[in-house]
N, C-alpha and C positions, 0 to 999 in steps of 0.2 A: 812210614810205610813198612807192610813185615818186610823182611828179611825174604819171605820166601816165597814171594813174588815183589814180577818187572812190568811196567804197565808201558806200549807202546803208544805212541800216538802218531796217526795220521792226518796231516788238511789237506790232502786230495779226496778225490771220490773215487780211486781205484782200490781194489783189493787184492791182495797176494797171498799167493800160495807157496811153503817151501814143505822139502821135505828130507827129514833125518832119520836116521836109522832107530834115532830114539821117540819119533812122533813124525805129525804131519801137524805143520803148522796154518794158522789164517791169520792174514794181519787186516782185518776190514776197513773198505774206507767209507769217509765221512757220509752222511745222509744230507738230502739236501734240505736247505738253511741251516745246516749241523756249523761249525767251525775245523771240527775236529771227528773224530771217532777215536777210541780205546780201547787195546787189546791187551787182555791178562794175560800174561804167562808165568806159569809155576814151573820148581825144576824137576829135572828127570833123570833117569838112571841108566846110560851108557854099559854095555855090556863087551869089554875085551878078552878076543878067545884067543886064547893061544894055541891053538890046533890041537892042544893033547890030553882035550877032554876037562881043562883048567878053564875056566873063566874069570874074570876081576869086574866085576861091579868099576862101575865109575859115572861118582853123582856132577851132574853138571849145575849149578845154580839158574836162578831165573834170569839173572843180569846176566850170565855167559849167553845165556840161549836168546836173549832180546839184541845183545848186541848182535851176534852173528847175527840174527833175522833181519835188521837195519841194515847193517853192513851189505848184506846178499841183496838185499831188494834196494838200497840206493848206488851201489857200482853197475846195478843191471845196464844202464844204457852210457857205458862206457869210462874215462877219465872225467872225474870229476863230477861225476853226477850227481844229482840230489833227489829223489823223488818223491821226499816229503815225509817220511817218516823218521822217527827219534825214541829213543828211550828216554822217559820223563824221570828228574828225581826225584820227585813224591810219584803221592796217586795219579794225579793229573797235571798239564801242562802248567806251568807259569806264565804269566804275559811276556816276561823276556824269553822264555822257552820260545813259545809259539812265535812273536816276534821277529828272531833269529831265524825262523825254519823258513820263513813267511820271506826273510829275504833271500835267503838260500837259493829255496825254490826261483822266484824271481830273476834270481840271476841266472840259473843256471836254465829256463826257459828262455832267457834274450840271445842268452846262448845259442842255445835250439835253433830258436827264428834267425838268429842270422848266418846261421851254419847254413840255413833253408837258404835266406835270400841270393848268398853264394853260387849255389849249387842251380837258382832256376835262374839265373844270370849265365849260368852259365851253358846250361841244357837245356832250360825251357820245360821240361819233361815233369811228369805227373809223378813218373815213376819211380822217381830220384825223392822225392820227398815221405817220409814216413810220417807214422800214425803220428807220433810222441813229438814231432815238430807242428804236427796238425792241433796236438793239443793243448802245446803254448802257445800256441796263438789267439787261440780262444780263453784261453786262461786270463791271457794278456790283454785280450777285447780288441785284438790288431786283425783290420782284415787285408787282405796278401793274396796276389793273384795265383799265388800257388796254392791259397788251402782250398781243396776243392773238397766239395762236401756233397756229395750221392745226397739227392733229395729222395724222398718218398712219392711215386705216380701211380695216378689205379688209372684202369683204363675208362674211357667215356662209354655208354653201353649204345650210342647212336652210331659213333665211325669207328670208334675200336682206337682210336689218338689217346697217348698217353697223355693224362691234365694231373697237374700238381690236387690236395685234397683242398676241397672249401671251394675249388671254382665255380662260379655261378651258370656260366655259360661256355660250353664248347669252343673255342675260338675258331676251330677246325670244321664242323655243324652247325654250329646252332644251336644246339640243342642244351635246354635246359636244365643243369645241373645239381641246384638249389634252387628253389621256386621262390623261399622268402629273401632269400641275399639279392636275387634277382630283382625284386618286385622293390624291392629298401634302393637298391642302384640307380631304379629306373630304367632295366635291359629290358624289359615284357613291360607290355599291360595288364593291369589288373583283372578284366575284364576277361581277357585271354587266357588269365592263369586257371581263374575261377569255370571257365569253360571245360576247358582242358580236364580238370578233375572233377566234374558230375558227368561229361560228354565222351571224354577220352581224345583222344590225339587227331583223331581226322574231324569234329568238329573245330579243335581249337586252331588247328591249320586253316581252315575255314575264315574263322575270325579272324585268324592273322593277317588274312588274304585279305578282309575289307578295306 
């Protein structure tokens, strides 16, 4: 690899941002079925003023400036964290590289979750629990009555009840929500559905009604 570039690598899917007086950094993370993602970085040129109109140039390399960025983005969430980035010694990771990080990470999410299971042992509370414990647990494929996960609801256009997406049928109404996932269920008749859309809603009421 040159000399004058440092190639980072991430196996998470989060991306980070820092930022230096000599640039603004991205460190990308992985795409999904990716392993990994790869961030270049080349070096840059530090300028120290000495207030009297003097300046000094000062070059930083690309390995100063990858480590700091690893260093900043895996101390983020406290002693001992890890959150999946590394500077590689070539271009890209090695198996034992990746390996290494792959347990790292792992431990340091069992971490995570059981700093969680403490904490809702001992509160019970939603609010006690952060994002980054929420996301080794999914990491981990552990599900835990503390991760609670905000679904997505649109509202039904018949009662106005919020229903999760895909529902077939209103639970709250009646009313039907998908016509083929209903009719594949066997919630309507066929008969009914087929009315319904040449006749509109108060024949198909009708037919429901026989």
């Amino acid at each position: 690899m040159s000399s004058e570039t440092a190639v980072i690598a991430n196996i998470t899917e989060q991306s980070y941002m820092a930022h230096r007086t000599y640039g603004t950094f991205r460190v990308l993370g992985r795409s999904e079925g990716e392993e990994y993602s790869l961030t270049r970085v080349t070096p840059r040129t530090a300028v120290m003023d000495y207030g009297d109109k003097r300046t000094l140039p000062l070059p930083i390399s690309a390995r100063e400036i990858a480590d700091d960025l690893c260093r900043e983005i895996n101390s983020d969430a406290g002693e001992r964290s890890f959150l999946g980035v590394f500077v590689c010694a070539g271009k890209s990771p090695t198996e034992e590289e990746l390996r290494g990080a792959r347990e790292k990470l792992e431990e340091f999410y069992r971490a995570l979750v059981g700093a969680a299971d403490r904490e809702w042992e001992r509160s019970h509370s939603y609010l006690f629990i952060h994002d980054l414990q929420r996301r080794a647990a999914t990491n981990l494929g552990l599900e835990k009555e503390w991760h609670y996960q905000a679904r997505e609801t649109v509202e039904c256009p018949g009662c106005g009840e919020r229903v999760k997406p895909g529902v077939a049928v209103c639970k709250s109404c009646g009313a039907i929500l998908d016509r083929e996932k209903a009719l594949a269920l066997g919630l309507v008749q066929a008969q009914a559905v087929v009315v319904a859309s040449a006749d509109g809603p108060g024949e198909n009421a009708r037919q429901a009604g026989r």
